[in-house]
N, C-alpha and C positions, 0 to 999 in steps of 0.2 A: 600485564600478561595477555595475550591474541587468546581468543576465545579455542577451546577444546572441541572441535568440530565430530571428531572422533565417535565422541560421548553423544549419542542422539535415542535414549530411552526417554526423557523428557517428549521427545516431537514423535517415537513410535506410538507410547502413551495417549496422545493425544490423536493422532491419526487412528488408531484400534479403536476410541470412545466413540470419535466421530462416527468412524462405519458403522461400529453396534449400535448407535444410536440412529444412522442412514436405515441400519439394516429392521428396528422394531418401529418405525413411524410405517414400514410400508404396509403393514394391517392395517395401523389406522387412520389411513390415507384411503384405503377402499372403502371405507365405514364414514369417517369425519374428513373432509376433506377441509375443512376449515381450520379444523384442530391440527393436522398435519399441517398446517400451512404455517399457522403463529409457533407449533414446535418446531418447524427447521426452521425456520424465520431467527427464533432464538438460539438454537445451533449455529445456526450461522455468524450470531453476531455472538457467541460464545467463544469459534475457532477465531474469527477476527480479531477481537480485543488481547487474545492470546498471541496472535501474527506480530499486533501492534505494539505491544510490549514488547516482544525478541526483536522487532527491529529498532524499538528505539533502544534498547540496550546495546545492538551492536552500533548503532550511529553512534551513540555517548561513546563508546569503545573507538569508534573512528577520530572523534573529535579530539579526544586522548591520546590516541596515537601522533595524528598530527602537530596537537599544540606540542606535546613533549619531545618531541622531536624537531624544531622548532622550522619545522616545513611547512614551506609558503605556498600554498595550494589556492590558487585564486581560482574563485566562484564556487569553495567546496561547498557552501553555506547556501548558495544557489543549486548546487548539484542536487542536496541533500534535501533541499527544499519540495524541487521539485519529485522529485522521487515519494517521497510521504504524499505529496499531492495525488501522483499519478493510481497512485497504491487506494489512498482515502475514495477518491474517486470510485474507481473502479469496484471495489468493495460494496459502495453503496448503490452503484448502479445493479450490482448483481443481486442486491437484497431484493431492489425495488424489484428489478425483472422475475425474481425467483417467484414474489408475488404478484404475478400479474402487470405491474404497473411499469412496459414496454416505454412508452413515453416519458413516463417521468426518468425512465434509467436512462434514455438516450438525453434527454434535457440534463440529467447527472454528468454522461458522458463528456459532454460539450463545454459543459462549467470545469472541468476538471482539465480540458486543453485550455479553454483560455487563460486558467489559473494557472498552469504550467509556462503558458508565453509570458501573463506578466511579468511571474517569478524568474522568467531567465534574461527580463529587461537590463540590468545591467553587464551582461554576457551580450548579449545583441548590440548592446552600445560601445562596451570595446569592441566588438567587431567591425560595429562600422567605421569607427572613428580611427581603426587597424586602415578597411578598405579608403577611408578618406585620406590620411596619409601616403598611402601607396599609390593612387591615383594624381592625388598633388606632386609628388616628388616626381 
């Protein structure tokens, strides 16, 4: 069964706790700013691990579609790869920026394209070996 997209009190829920919770750090963010720091810090990595879960649910959902349908989808495994990559990434650059730590998220950044170019090495490789044929013939 395709997921029920309709149904989204689950991701309001979550989105409403977030703010209210955006919305009481900003006392005490003028008072402790250290303390508001490790509590969104923790928020943050609260709504992530929530993100990360719904999308590996709906990946598993995809892989199931696929297998059972017995569609030949090449490089979904690569697609699918890279995507959590991009995502993992990204995430954690924003933690690190959130605190302060501009260079470490941009050094996050960069780990997170190269990790994307390995994972799509055998996509680049049909492709050359596409443009090598096409060139020889």
């Amino acid at each position: 069964d395709p997921p029920d997209f309709r149904d989204m009190t689950e991701l309001v829920r979550v989105l409403a706790l977030t703010a209210l919770a955006s919305a009481l750090l900003l006392p005490v963010a003028k008072r402790e700013k250290e303390l508001a720091q490790v509590s969104a810090g923790l928020l943050y990595l609260s709504v992530f691990l929530y993100a990360m879960a719904q999308l590996g649910g709906l990946l598993g959902t995809v892989r199931t579609w696929l297998d059972s349908a017995g569609a030949s989808v090449p490089h979904a495994d690569v697609l699918l790869r890279a995507a959590g990559i991009s995502l993992l990434s990204a995430a954690a650059a924003a933690l690190c920026e959130e605190n302060g730590q501009r260079a470490a998220a941009r050094a996050l950044e960069l780990l997170g394209v190269v990790e994307v170019i390995l994972a799509a090495q055998p996509i680049l490789s049909d492709l050359f070996g596409f443009a090598e044929k096409m060139l020889l013939n």
